[in-house]
N, C-alpha and C positions, 0 to 999 in steps of 0.2 A: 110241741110248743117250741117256737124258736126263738132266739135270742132276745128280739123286738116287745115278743108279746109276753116274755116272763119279766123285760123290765118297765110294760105299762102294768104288769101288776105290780111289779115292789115297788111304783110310783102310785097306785090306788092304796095297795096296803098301808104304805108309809101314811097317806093324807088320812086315812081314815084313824092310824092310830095317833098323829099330831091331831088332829079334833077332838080324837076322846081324850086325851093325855090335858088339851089345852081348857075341855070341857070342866075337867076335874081337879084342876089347879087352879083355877082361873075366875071361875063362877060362883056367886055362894052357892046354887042347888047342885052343883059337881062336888063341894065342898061339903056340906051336910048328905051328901050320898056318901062321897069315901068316907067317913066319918063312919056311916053307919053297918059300912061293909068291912070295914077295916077287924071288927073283933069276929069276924066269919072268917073273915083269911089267914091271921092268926089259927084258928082251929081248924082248918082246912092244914095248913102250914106241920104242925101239930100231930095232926091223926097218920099224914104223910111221913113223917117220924118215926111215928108207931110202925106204919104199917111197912117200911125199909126195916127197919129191926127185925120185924116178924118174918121179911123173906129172907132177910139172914141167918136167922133160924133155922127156917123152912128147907132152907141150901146145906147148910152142917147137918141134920139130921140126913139130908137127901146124900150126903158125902159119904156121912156114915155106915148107912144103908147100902151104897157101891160098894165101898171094904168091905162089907161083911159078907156081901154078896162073891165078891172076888176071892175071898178068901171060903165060903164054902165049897166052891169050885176049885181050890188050888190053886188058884194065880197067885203067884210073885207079886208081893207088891211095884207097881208103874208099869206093869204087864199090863196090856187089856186082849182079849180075844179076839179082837177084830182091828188088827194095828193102823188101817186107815181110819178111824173115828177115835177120837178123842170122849176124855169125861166131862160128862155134862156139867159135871161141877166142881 
């Protein structure tokens, strides 16, 4: 894709999203849609929340688990076995 034809798309993508953008501001039935979407996104917003906590989580026990692992094997801690790869976490 060359230069031309990635900015008739960010001139498509822009019109399409100045339409809906103008749709939803602008109109009463854009207006009683976001109205109605509005407490979905909120819990959408929400469970996304949640679920960034829980990979946080997910990352400290997975941390954990390399320590304990490095250390059943002997490693010095900031050792790793294979010195060109880095920890995953």
């Amino acid at each position: 894709m060359d230069e031309r034809q990635r900015a008739i798309v960010a001139v498509g993508v822009g019109a399409v999203a100045g339409a809906l953008a103008g749709y939803m501001f602008f109109t009463d039935q854009g207006r009683r849609w976001r109205y109605q979407i509005e407490p979905a996104l909120e819990d959408l917003g929400r469970e996304l929340g949640h679920f960034r906590g829980t990979l946080g989580k997910a990352a400290g026990v997975a941390s954990e688990g390399w320590k304990l692992l490095n250390e059943a094997f002997g490693e010095p801690p900031g050792q790793t076995r294979y010195p060109h790869q880095s920890n995953p976490f």
